[in-house]
TILOPA-782444 format. One record per residue (C-alpha): residue in one letter; x negated, y negated, z. Coordinates in pm, whole numbers, plus 32768, in hexadecimal, padded with zeros to 4 digits. Example, Ala and Ser with C-alpha at 12.3 -4.5 7.8 and 13.67 -1.06 7.14 Angstrom:
   res     c1     c2     c3
     A   7B32   81C2   830C
     S   7AA9   806A   82CA
***
This chain:
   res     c1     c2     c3
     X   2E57   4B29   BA93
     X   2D03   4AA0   BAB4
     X   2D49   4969   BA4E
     X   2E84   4940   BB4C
     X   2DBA   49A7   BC7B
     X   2CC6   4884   BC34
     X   2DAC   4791   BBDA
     X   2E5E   4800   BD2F
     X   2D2E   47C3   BDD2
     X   2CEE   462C   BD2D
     X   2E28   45F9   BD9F
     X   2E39   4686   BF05
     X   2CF5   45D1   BF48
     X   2D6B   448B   BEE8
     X   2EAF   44A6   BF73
     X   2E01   44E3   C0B5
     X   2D81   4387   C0FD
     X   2E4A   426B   C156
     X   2EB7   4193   C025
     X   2E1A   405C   C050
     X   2CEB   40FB   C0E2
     X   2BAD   40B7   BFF2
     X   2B14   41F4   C05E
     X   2C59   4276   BF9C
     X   2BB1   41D3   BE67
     X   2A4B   41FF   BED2
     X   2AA6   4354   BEF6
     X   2AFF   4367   BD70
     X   29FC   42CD   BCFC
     X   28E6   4385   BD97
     X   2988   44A6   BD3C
     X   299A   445B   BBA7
     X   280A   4406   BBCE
     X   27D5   4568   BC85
     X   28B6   4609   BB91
     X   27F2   454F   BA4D
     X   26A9   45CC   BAF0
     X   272C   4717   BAEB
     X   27AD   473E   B9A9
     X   292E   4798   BA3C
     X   29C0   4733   B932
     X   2B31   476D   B9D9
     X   2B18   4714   BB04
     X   2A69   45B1   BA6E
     X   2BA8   4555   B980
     X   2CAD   45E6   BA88
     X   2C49   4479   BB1C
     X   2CBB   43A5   BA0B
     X   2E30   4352   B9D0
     X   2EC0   43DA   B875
     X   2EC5   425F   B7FD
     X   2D54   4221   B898
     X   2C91   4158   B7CC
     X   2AE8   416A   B7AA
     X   2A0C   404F   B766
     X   28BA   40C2   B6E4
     X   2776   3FE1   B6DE
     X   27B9   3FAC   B542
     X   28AD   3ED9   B4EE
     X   2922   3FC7   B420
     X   298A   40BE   B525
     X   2ACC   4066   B58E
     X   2B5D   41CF   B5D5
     X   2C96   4264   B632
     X   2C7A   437A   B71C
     X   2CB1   4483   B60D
     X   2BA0   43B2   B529
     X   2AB4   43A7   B67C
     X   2AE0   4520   B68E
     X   2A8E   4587   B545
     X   295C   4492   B55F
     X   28E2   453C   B694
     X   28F4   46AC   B688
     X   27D7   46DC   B59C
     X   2701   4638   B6CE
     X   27CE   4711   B7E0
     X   27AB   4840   B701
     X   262B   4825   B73F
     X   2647   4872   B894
     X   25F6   46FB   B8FE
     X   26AF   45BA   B88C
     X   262C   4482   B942
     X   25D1   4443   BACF
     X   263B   42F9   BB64
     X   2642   4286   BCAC
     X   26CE   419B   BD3A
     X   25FC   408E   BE3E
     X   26DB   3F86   BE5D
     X   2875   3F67   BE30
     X   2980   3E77   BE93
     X   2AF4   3F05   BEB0
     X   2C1D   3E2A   BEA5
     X   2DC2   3E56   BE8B
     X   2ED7   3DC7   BE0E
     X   2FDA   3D34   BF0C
     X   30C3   3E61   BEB9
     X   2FBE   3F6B   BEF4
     X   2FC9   4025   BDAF
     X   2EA0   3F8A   BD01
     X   2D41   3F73   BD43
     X   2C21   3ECA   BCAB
     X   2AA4   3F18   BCD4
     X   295C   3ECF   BC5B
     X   2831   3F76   BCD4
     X   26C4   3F6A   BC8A
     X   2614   408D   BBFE
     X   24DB   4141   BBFB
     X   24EB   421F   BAA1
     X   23CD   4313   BA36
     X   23B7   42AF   B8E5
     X   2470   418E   B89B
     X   239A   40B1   B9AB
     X   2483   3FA0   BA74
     X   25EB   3FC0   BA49
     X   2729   3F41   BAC3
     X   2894   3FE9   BAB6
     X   29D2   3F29   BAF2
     X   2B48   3F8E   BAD4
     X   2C7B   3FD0   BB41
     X   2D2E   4106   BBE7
     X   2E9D   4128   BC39
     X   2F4B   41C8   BD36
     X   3043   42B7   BC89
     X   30E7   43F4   BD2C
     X   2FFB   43C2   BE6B
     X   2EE7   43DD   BDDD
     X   2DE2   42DF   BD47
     X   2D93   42EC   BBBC
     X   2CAE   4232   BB22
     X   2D59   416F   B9E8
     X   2C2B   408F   B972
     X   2AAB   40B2   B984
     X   29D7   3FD6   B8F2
     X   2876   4018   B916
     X   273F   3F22   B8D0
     X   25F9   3ECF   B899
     X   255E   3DA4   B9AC
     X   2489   3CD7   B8FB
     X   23B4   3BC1   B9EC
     X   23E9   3A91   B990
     X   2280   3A48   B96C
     X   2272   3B6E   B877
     X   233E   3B05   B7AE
     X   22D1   3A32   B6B0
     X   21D9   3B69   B659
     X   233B   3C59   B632
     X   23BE   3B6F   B54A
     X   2264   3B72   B45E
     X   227A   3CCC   B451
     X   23ED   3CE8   B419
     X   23BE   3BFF   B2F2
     X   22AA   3C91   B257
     X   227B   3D78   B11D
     X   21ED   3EEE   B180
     X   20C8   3F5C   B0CD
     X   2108   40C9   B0E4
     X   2039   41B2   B039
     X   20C8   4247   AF02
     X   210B   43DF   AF56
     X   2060   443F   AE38
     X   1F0F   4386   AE86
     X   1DDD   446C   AEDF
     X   1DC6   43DA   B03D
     X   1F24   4397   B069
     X   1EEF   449B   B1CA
     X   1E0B   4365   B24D
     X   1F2B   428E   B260
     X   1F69   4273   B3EF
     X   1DEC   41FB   B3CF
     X   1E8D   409E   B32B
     X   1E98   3F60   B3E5
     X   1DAF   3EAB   B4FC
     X   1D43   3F5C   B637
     X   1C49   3EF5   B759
     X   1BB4   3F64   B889
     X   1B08   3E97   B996
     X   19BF   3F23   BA40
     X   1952   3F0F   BBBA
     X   185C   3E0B   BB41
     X   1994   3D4A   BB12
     X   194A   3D2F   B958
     X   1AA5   3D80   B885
     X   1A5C   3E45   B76A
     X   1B53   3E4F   B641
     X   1B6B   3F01   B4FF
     X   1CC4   3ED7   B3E0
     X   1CDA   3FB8   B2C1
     X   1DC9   3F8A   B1B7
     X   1EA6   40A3   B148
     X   1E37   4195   B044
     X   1E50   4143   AEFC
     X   1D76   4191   ADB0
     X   1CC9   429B   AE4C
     X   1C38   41B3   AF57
     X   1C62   4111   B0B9
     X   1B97   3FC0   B0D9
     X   1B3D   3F37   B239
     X   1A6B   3E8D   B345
     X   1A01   3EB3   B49A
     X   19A2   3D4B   B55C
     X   18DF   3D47   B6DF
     X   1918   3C32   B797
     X   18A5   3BE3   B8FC
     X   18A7   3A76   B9BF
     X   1964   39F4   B894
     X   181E   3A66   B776
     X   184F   3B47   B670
     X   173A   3C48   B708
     X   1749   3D47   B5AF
     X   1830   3D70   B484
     X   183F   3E6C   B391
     X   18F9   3EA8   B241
     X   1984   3FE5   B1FE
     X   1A52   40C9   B10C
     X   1AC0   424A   B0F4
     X   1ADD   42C3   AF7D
     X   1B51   4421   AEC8
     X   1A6F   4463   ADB6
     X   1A4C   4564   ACD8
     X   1955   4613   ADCD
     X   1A05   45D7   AEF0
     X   1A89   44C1   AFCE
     X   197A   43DD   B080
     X   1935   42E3   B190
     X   1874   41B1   B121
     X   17E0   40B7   B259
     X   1728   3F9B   B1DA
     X   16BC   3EE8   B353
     X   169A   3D8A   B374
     X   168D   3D54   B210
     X   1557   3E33   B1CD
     X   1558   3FB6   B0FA
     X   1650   4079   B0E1
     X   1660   41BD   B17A
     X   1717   42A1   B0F3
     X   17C7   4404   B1C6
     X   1869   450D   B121
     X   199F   45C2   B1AC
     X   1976   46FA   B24A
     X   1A63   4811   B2F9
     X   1B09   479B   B41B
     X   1C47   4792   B504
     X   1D9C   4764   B44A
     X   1DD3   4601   B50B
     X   1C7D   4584   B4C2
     X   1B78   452D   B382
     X   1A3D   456E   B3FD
     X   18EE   4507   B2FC
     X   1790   455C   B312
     X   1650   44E9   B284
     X   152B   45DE   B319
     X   1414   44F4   B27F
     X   1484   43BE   B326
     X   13C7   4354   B461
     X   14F6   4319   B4F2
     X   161A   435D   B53B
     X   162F   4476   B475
     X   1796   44DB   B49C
     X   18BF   43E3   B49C
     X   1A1D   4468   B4F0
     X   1B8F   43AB   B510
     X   1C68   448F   B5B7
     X   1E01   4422   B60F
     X   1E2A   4423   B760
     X   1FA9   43AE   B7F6
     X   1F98   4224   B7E8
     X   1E80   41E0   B74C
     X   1D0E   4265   B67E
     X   1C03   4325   B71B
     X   1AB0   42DA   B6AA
     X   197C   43A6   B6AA
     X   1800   4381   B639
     X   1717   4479   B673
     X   1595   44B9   B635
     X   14D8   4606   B621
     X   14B6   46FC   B74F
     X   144B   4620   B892
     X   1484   44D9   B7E2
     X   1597   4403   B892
     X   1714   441A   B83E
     X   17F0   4316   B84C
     X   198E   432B   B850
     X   1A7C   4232   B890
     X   1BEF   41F4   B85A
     X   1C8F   40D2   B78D
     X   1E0A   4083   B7CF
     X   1EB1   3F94   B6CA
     X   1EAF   3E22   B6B1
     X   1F61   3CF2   B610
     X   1E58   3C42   B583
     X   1E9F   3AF5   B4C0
     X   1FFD   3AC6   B501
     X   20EC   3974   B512
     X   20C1   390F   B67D
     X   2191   37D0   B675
***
């Protein structure tokens, strides 16, 4: 009975605007985004036609709208599937008024810049969506930087390595300060027991400090090793911390004494601290393409 009632209710509302309206359509479409953001999992598929067809950001997902279904419902059984909104959408018709095409720009929480395009089809007065094809906007100067990454080998850490939980800390990040210097570090993924990296300062186009680093499990625990601008190495041991961060301390070190990397959405917090009164310092890397075809 449930299921009726809202299926009466898609097709009431549609039937209620004017065929070749594109509020009709507009109508639709906002209402699949508001019905994806709230995990309605009937009302969202009572808007595709029985032969609908989904097209999915992989090439691989080319989904009929059983297929689409059983895809989804894990992510609408968690009480939230996806939220997309639309900023931008053109609406057109065929001659005879039973078709309608569409594309529209969209804002998406997780996916970043999107767009959608289709078709919908008039059918028993009331306006069913029959093809959605939803993709990722790429600018054009960007590019050439997609395509290195698409073609490259990941260097994931292997699952059973003792620092395979540092793995989102792989890859190149930087910051820029108020002073206007860009300060970088890149890690490689775990492997061996070990990450290997480097942080690099530069300001007014001088390299201002550099510094080699690594994090290692030993048999006595798992360390931070700094060796700035070439000099000794200085070496911090891990201690108790937050489950989304490695935090390392050296009390005998002038300073800083404690160095923590902590996860934060988009990117690395950083951390240095010295003893009680001494200065603290945080800042927050998001990631970079660093050496990349640019042609």
């Amino acid at each position: 009975m449930r299921r009726g009632l809202l299926l009466g209710a898609v097709i009431s509302a549609c039937a209620a605007s004017p065929a070749r309206a594109p509020a009709g359509v507009a109508s639709v479409l906002d209402e699949l985004h508001a019905n994806a953001a709230a995990a309605d999992e009937e009302r969202y598929f009572a808007l595709f036609a029985e032969d609908a067809v989904f097209l999915g950001t992989d090439a691989r997902e080319r989904w009929t709208k059983a297929a689409f279904r059983r895809y989804a419902k894990p992510h609408f059984a968690k009480g939230k599937a996806w939220t997309f909104r639309a900023v931008k959408r053109a609406v057109a018709f065929a001659p005879d008024g039973v078709t309608a095409w569409f594309d529209e720009e969209l804002w998406t929480e997780r996916l970043g810049p999107a767009r959608g395009s289709g078709v919908l089809a008039l059918r028993d007065g009331c306006w069913l969506i029959v093809q959605y094809n939803l993709s990722l906007t790429i600018p054009n100067e960007r590019f050439p930087l997609v395509r290195s990454v698409l073609g490259s080998e990941r260097a994931d850490a292997p699952v059973t390595d003792a620092l395979a939980g540092l793995g989102w800390l792989a890859g190149a990040w930087q910051t820029k300060r108020a002073d206007g210097t860009r300060v970088e570090e890149v890690w490689s993924a775990p492997d061996g027991a070990s990450l290997i990296g480097s942080g690099r300062s530069v300001r007014d186009g001088k390299t201002t400090f550099f510094e080699l680093l690594r994090i290692e499990a030993r048999p006595d625990g798992v360390f931070y090793v700094a060796q700035p601008m070439g000099g000794v190495a200085t070496e911090f041991r891990r201690v108790p911390g937050p489950d989304d961060a490695f935090v390392f301390e050296n009390p005998d070190h002038d300073f800083p004494k404690r160095v923590s990397y902590r996860k934060v959405p988009g990117g690395v917090q950083v951390r240095i601290e010295g003893a009680a009164g001494q200065r603290v310092e945080e800042w927050t890397y998001t990631r970079a393409l660093l050496g990349l075809d640019r042609e």
